[in-house]
GUVEX-43212 format. One line per 10 residues: their letters; for each residue x negated, y negated, z negated of N, C-alpha, C. Coordinates in Angstrom, 2 decimals. Layout:
REM residues N
a) X Y Z X Y Z X Y Z ~ ...
***
This chain:
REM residues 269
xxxxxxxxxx) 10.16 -69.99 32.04 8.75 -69.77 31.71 7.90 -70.87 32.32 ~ 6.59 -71.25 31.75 6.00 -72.43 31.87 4.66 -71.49 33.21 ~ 4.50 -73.12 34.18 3.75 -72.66 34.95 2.50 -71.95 34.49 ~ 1.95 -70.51 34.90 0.65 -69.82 34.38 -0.57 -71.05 34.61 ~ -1.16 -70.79 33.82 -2.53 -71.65 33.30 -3.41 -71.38 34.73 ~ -3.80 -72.36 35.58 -5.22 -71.94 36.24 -6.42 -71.86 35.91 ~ -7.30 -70.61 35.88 -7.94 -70.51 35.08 -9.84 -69.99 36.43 ~ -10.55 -70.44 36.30 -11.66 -70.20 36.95 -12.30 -69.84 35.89 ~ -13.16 -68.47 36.34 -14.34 -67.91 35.62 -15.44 -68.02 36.34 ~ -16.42 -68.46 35.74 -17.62 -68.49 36.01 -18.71 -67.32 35.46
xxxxxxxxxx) -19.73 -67.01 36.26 -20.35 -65.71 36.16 -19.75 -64.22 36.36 ~ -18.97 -64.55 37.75 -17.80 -63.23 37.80 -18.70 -61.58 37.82 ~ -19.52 -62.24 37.90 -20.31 -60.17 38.91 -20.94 -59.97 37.30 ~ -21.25 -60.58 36.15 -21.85 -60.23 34.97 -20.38 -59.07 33.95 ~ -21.20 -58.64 32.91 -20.73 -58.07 32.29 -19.36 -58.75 31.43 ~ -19.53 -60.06 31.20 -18.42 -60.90 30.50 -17.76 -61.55 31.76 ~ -17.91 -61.24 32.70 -17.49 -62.01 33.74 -16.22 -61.07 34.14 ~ -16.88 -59.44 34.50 -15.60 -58.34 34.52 -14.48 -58.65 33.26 ~ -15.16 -58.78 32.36 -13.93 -58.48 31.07 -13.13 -59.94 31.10 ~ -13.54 -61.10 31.71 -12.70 -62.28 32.08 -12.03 -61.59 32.98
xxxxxxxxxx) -12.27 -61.41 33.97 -11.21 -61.49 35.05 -10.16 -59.94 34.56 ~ -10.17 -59.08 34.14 -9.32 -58.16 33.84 -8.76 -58.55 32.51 ~ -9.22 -59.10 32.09 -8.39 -60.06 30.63 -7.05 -61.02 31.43 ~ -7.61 -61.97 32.47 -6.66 -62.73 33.15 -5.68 -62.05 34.07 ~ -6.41 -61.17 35.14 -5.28 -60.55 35.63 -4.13 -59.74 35.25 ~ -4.23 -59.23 33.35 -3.85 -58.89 32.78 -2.57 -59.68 31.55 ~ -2.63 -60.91 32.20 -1.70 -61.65 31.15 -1.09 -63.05 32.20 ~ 0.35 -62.79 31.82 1.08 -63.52 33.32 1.33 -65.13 32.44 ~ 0.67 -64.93 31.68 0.70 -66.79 31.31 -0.43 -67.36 32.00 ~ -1.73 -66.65 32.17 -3.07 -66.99 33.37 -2.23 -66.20 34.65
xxxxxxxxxx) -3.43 -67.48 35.53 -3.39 -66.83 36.86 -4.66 -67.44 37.93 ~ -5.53 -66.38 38.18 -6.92 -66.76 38.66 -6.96 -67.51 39.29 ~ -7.60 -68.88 39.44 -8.07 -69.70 40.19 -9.04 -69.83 41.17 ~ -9.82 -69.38 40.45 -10.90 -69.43 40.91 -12.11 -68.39 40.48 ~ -13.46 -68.04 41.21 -13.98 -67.09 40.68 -15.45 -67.77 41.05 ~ -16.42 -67.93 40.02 -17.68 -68.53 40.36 -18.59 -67.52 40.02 ~ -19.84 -67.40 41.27 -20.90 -66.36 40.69 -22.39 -67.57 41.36 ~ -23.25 -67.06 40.68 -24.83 -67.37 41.38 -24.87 -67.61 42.72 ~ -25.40 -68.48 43.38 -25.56 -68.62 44.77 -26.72 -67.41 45.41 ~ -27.30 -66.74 44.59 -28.07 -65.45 44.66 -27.52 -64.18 45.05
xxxxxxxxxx) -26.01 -64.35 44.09 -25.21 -62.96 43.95 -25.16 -62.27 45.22 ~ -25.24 -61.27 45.91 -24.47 -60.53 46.47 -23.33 -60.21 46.82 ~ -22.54 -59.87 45.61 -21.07 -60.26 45.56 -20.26 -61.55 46.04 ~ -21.09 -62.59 46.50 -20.12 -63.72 47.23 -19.44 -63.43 48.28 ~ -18.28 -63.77 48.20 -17.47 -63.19 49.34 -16.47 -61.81 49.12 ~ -16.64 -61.85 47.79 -15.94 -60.28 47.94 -14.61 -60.86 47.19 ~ -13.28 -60.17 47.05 -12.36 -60.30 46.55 -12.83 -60.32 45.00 ~ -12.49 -61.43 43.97 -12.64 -61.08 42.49 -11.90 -59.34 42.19 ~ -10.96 -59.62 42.91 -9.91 -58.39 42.14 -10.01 -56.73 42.59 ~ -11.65 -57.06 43.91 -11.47 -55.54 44.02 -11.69 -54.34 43.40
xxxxxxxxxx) -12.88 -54.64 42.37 -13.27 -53.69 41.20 -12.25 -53.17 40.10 ~ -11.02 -54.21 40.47 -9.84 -53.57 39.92 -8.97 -52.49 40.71 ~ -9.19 -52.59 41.74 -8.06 -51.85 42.97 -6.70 -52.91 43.59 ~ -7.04 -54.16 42.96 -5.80 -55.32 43.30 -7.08 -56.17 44.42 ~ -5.57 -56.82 45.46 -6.26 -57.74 45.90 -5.75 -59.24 45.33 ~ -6.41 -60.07 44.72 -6.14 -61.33 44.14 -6.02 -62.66 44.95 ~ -6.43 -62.39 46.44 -7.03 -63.57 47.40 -7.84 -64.73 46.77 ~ -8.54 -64.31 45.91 -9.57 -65.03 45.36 -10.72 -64.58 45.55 ~ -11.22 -65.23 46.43 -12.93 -64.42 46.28 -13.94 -65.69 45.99 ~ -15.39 -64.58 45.54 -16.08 -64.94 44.44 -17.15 -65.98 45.70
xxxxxxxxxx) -17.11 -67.37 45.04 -17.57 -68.16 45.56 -19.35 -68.84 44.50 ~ -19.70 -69.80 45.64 -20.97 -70.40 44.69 -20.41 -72.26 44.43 ~ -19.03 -72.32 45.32 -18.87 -73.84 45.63 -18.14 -74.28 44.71 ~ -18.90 -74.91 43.53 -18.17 -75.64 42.27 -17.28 -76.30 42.35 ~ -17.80 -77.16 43.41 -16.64 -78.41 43.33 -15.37 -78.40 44.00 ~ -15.23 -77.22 45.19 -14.27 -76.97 45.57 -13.57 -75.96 44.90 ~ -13.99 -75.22 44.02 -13.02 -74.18 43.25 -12.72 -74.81 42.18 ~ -13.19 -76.02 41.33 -12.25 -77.13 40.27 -11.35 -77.83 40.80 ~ -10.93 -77.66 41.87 -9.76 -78.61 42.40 -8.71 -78.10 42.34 ~ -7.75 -79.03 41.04 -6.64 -78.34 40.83 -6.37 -77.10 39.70
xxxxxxxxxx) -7.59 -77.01 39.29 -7.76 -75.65 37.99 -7.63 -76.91 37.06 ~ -7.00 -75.76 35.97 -7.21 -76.15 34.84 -7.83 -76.08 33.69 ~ -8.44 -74.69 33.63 -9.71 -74.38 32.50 -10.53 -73.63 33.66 ~ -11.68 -74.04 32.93 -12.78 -73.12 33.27 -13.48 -72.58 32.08 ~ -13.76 -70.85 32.10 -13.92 -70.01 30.88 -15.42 -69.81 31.66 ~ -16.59 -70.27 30.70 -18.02 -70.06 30.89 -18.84 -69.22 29.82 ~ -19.35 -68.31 30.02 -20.14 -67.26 29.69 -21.67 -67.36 30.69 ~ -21.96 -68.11 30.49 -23.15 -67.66 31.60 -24.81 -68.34 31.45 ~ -25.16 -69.30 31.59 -26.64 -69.72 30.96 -26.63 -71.54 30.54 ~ -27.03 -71.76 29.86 -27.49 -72.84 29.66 -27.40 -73.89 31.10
xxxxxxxxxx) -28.78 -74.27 31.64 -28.73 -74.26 33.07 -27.49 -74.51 33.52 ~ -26.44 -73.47 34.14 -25.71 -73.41 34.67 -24.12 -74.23 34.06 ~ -24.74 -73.94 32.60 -23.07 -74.68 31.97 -23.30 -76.21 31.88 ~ -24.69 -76.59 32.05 -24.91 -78.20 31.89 -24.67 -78.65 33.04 ~ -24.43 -78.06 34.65 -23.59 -78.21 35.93 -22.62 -77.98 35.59 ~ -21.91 -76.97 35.23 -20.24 -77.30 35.39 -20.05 -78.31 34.66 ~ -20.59 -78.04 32.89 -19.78 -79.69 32.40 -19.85 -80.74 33.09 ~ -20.81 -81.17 33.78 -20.75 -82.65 34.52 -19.24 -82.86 35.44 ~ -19.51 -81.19 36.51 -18.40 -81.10 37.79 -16.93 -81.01 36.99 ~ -16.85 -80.29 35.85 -15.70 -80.40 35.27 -14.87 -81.70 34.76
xxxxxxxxxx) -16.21 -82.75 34.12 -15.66 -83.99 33.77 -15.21 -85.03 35.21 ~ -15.66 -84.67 36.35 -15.37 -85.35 37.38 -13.97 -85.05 37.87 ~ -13.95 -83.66 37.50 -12.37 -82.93 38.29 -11.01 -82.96 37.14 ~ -11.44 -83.46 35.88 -10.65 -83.84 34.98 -10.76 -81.91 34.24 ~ -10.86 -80.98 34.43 -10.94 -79.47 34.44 -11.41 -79.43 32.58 ~ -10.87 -78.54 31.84 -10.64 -78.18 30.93 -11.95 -77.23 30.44 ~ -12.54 -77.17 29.65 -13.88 -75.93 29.33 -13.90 -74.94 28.26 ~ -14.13 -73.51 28.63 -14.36 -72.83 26.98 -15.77 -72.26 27.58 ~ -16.23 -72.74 26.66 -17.23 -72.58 26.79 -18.60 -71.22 25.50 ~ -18.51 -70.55 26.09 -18.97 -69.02 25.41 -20.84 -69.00 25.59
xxxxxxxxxx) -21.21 -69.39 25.85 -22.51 -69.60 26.53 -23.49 -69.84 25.64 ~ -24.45 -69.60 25.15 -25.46 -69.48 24.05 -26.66 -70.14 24.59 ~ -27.70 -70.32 23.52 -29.22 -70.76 23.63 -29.41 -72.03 24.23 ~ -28.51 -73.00 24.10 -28.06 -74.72 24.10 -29.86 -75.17 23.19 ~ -30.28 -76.19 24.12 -31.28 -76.77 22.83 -30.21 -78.13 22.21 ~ -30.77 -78.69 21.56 -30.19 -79.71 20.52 -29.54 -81.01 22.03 ~ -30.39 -80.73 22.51 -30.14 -82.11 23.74 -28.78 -81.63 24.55 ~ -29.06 -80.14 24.53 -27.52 -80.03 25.77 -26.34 -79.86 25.25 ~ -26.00 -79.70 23.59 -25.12 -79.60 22.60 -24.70 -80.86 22.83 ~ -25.82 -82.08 22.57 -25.42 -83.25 22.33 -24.17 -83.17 23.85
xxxxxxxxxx) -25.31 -82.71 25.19 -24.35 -83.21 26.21 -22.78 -82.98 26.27 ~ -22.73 -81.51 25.60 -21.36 -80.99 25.24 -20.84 -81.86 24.18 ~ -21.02 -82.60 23.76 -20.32 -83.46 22.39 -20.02 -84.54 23.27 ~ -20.56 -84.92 24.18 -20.36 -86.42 24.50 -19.37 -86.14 25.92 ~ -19.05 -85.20 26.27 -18.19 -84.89 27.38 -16.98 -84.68 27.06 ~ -17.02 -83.97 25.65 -15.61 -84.17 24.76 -14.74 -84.92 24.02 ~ -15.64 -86.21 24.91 -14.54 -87.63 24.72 -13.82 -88.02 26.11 ~ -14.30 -87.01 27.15 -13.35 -86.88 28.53 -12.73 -85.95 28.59 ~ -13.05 -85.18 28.32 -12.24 -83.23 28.70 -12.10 -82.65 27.06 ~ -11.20 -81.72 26.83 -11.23 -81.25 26.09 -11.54 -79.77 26.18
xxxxxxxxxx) -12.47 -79.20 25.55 -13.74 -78.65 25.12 -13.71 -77.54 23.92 ~ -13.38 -76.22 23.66 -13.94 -74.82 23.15 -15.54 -74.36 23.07 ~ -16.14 -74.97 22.31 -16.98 -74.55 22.38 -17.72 -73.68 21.44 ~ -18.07 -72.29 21.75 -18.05 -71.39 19.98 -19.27 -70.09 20.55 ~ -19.89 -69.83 20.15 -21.02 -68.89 20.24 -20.13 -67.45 20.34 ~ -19.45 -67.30 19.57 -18.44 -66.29 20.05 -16.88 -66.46 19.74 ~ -16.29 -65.75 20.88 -15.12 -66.05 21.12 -14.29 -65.45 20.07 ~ -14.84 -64.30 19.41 -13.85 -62.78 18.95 -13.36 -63.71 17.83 ~ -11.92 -63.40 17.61 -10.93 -63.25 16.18 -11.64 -62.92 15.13 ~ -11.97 -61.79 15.14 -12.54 -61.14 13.35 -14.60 -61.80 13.47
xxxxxxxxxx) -14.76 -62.85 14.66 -16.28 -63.13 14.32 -15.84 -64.50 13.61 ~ -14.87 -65.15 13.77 -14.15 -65.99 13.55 -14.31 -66.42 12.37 ~ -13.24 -64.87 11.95 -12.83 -64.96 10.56 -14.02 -64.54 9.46 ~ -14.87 -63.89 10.20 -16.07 -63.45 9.29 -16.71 -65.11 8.90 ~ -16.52 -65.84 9.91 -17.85 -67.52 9.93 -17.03 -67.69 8.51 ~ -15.70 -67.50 8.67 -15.30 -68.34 7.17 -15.20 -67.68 5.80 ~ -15.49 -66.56 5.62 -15.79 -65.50 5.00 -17.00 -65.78 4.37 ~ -17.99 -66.02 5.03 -19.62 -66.04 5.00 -19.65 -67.29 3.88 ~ -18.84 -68.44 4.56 -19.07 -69.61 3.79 -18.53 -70.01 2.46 ~ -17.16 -68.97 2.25 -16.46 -68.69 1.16 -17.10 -67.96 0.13
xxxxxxxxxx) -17.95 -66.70 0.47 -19.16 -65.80 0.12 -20.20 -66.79 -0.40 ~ -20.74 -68.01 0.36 -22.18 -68.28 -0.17 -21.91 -69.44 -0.68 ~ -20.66 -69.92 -0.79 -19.83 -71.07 -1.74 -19.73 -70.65 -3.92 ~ -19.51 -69.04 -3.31 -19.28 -68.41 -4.61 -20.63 -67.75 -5.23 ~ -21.40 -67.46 -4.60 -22.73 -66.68 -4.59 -23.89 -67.67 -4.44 ~ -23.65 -69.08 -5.47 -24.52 -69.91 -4.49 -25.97 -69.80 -5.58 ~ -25.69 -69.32 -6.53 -27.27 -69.14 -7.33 -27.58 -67.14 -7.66 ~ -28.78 -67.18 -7.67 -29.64 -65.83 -7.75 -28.88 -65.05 -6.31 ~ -28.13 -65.17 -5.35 -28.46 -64.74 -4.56 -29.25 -64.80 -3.24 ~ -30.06 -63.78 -2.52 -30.87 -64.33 -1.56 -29.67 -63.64 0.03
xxxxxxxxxx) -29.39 -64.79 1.22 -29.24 -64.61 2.04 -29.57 -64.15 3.26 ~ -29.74 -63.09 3.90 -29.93 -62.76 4.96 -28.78 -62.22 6.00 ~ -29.47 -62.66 7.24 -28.47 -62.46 8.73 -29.08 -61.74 9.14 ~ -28.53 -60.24 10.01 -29.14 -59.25 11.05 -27.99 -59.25 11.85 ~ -28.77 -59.70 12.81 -27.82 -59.18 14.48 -28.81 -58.17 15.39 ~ -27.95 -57.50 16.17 -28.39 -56.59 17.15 -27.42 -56.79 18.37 ~ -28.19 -56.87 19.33 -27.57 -56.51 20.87 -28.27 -55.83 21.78 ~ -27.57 -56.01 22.89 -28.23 -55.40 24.23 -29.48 -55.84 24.62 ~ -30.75 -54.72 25.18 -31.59 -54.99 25.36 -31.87 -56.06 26.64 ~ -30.79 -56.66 27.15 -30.86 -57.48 28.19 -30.54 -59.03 27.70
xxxxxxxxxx) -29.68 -58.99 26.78 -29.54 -60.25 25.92 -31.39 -61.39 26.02 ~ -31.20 -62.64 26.25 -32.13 -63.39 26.59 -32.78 -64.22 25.61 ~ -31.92 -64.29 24.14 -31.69 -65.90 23.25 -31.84 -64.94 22.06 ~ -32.52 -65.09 21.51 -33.12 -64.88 20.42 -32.95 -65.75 18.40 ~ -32.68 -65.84 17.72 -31.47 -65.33 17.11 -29.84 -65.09 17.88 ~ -29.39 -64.44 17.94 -27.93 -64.79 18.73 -27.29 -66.11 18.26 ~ -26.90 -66.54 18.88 -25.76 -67.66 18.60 -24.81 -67.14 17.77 ~ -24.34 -65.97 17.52 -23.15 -66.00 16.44 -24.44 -65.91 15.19 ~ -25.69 -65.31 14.88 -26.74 -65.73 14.31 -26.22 -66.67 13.24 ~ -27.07 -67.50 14.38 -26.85 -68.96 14.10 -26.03 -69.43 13.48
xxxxxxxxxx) -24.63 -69.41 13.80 -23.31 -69.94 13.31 -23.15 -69.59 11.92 ~ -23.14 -67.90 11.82 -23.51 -67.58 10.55 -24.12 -68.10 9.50 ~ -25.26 -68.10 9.89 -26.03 -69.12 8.89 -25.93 -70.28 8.90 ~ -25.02 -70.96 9.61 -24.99 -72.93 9.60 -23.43 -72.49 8.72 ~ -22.88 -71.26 8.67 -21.73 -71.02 7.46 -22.24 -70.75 6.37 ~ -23.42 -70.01 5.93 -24.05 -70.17 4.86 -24.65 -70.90 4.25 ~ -25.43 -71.94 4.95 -25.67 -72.95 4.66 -24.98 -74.36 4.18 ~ -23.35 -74.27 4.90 -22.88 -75.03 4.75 -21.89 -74.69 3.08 ~ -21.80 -73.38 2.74 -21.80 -72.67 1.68 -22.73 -73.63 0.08 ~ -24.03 -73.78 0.90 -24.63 -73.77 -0.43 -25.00 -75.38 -0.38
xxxxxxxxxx) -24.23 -76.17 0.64 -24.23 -77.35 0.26 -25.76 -77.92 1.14 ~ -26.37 -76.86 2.21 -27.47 -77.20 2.44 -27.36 -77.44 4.17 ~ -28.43 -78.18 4.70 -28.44 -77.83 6.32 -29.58 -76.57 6.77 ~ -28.79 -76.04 8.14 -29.23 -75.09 7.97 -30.96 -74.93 8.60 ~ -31.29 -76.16 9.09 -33.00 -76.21 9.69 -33.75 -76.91 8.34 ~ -33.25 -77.03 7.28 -34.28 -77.81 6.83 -34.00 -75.72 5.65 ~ -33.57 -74.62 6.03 -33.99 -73.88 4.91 -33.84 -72.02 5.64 ~ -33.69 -72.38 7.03 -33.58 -71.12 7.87 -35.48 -70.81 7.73 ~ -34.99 -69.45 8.04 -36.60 -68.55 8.21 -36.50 -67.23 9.18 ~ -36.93 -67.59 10.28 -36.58 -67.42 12.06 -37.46 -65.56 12.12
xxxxxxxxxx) -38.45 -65.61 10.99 -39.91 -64.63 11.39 -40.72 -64.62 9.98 ~ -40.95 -63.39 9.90 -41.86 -62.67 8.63 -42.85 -61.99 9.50 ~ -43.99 -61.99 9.06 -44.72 -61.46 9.75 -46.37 -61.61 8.29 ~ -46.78 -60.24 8.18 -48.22 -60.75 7.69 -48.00 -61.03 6.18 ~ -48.61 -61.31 5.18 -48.61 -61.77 3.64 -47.69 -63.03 3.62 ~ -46.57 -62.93 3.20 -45.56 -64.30 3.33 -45.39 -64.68 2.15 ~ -45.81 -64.30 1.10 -45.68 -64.35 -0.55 -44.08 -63.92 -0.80 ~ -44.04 -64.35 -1.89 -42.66 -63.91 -2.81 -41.30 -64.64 -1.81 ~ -40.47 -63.94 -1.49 -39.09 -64.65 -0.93 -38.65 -66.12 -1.94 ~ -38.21 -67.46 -1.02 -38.64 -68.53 -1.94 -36.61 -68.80 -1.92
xxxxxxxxxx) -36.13 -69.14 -3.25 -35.01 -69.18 -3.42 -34.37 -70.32 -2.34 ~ -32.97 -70.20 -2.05 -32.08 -71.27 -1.46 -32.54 -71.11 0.55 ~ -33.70 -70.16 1.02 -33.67 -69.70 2.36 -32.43 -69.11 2.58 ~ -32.49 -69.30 4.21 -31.77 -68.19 4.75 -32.37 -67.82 5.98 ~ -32.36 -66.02 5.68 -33.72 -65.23 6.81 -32.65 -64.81 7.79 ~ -33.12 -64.37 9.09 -32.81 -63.44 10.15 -33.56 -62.83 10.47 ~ -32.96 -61.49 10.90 -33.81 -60.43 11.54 -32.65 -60.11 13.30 ~ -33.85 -60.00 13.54 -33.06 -59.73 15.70 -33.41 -58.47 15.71 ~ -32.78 -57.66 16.73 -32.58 -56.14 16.89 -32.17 -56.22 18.55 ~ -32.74 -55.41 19.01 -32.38 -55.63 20.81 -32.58 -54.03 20.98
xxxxxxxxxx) -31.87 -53.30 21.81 -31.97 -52.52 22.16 -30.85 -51.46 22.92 ~ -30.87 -50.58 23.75 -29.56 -50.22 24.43 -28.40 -50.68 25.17 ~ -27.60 -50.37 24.59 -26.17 -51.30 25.08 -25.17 -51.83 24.10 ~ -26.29 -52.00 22.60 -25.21 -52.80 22.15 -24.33 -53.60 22.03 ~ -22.98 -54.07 21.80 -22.35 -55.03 22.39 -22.48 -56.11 22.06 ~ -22.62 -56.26 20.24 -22.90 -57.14 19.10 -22.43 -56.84 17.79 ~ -23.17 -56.12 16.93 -23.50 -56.38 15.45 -24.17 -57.29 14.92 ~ -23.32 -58.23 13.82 -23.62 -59.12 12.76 -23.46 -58.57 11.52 ~ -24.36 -59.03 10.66 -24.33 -58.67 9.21 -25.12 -59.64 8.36 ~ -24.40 -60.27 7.33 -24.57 -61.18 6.41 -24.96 -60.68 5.22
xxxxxxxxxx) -25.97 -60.76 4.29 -26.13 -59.90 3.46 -26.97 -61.23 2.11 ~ -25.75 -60.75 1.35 -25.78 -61.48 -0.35 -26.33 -60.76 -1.24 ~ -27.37 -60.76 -1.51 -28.36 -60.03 -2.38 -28.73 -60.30 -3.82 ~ -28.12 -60.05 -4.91 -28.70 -60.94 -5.97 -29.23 -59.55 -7.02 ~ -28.93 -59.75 -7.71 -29.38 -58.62 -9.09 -28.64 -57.66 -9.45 ~ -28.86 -56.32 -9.12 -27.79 -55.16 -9.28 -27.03 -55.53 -8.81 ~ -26.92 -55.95 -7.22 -25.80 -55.85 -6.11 -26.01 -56.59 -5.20 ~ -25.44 -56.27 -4.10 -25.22 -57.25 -2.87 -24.16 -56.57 -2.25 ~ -23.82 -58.01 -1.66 -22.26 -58.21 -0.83 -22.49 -58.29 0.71 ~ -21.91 -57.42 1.53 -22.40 -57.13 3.33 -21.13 -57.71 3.78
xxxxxxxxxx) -21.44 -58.32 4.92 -20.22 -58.70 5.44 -20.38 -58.47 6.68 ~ -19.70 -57.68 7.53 -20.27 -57.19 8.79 -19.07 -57.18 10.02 ~ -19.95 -57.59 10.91 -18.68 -57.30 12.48 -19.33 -56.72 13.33 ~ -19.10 -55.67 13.77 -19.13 -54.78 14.88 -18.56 -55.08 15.79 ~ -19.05 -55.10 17.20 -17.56 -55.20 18.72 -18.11 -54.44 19.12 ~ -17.45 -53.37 19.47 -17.37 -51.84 20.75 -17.44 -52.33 22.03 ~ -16.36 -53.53 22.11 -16.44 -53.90 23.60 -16.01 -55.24 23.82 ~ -16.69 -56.21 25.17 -16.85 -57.30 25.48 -14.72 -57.36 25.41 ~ -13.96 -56.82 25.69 -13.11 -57.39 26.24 -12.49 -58.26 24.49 ~ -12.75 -57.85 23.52 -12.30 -58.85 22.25 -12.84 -60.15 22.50
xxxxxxxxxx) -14.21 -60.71 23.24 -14.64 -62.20 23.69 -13.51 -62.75 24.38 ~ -13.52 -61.28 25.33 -12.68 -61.99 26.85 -10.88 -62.43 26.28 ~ -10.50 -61.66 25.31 -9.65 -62.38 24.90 -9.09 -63.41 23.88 ~ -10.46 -63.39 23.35 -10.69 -64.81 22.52 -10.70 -66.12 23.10 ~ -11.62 -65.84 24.10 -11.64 -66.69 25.21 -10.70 -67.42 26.09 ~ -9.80 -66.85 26.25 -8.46 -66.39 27.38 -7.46 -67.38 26.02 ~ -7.64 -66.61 24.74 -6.59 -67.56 24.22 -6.98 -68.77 23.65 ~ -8.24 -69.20 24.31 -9.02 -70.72 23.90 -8.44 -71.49 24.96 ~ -8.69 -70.82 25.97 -7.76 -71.68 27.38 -6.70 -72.07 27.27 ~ -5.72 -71.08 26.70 -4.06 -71.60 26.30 -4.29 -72.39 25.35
xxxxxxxxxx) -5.05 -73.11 24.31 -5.19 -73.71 22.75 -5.21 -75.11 23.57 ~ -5.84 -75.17 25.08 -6.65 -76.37 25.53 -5.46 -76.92 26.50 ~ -4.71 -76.10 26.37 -3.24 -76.35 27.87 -2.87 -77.93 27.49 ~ -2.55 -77.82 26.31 -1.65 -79.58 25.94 -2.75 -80.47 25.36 ~ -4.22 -80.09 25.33 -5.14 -81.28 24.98 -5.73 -82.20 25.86 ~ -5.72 -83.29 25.72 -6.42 -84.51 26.62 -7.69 -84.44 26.24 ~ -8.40 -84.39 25.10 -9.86 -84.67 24.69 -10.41 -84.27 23.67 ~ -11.55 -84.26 23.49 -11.92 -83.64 22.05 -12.94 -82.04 21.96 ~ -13.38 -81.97 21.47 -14.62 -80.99 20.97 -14.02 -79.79 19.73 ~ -13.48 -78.75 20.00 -13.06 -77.69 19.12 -13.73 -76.12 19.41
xxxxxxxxx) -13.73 -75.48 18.18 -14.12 -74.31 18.04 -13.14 -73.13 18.04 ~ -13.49 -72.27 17.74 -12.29 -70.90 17.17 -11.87 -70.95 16.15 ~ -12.07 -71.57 15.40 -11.29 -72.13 13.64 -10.15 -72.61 14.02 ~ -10.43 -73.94 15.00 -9.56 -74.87 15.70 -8.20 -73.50 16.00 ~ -8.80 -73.13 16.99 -7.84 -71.72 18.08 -7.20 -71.25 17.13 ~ -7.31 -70.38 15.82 -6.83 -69.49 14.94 -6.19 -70.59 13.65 ~ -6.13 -71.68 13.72 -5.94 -72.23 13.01 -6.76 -72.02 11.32 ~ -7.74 -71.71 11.56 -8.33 -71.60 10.32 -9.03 -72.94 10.04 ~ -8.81 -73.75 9.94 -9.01 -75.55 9.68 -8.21 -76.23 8.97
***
């Protein structure tokens, strides 16, 4: 058997941070490296593995540069901000990235594109299998549906969620868009609000939904004349990211360089 993957999570004390580390301690091809939280947290200092009842001798640190030494992926879920520090510390430590992390402006994408000519790089708004397979679904859908129907995206999450369309949103519609042969900022429509006149053909709308503890609902919706086509993903629970995620790390084991998604991972490319 081949040595287990070292694997550091970052944002351990968060909600995707639990479902990393019980995803990893849970599969003997990983084996925790490392455990990164906020220099704020509370939790520094505590064993990653005690909320499991295991002790891991890993505890949850704020010191970047000493917990990339010697790892080999680092799985990030955590803010903007914070992932534009690790990518730098990661490209210094040679360290591997999947990167799960949402609400990137255009400038820190770029930074993630240009780092993935040193490290090789997962980078996907969501991790899950079937959100995956829905992106290519959507685009197959608005490839075939590309006249008299009107497109719309609805997502819903947790009322704590920060980023506004979601990033799988987004993706969605840069699959619909890429569907109808169009980009997706020169024909997205973010907000209705007030007398907007008649819906204008070849858009694509979103509606946001926040509330409770949802985990994440998407829904794509093909609307034309006496019918429309829904295409929808539901997740019950974070741990389908955490192991999307987990098997982005193994995708990245034998790569030197380069910029890939979950198409890449599932081989849907």
């Amino acid at each position: 058997m081949a040595k287990p993957l070292k694997v550091v999570i970052a944002g351990c004390s968060g909600r995707m941070g639990h479902a990393l580390l019980e995803g990893v301690f849970s599969d003997a091809e990983l084996i925790l490296h490392g455990a990164l939280d906020r220099t704020a947290s509370p939790d520094l200092g505590r064993d990653a593995g005690a909320q499991f009842g295991r002790v891991s001798q890993v505890k949850l640190t704020d010191d970047v540069q000493s917990t990339l030494k010697d790892a080999d992926v680092l799985v990030d879920f955590t803010r903007p901000e914070a992932s534009v520090q690790y990518l730098s510390l990661c490209q210094q430590n040679n360290v591997s990235m999947v990167i799960g992390t949402t609400g990137f402006t255009a400038e820190e994408k770029q930074l993630i594109e240009a780092a993935a000519r040193n490290i090789p790089i997962v980078f996907a708004p969501n991790m899950s299998v079937g959100v995956t397979l829905l992106i290519n679904l959507v685009e197959q859908a608005a490839k075939v549906l590309n006249t008299g129907y009107d497109i719309e995206v609805v997502e819903m999450h947790h009322r704590h969620k920060v980023d506004a369309p979601s990033g799988t949103a987004l993706r969605l519609g840069e699959a619909a868009a890429h569907g109808l042969r169009q980009n997706l900022k020169d024909c997205a429509i973010y907000a209705r609000e007030g007398v907007t006149g008649e819906r204008e053909a070849g858009k694509i709308g979103f509606a946001t939904l926040r509330g409770g503890d949802v985990v994440g609902d998407h829904t794509v919706v093909l609307a034309g004349i006496g019918e429309r086509v829904e295409l929808t993903h539901k997740a019950s629970s974070r741990a389908t990211f955490a192991l999307g995620a987990l098997r982005a790390a193994k995708f990245l084991s034998d790569k030197k360089t380069g910029l890939f998604d979950m198409r890449d991972v599932l081989g849907l490319k």
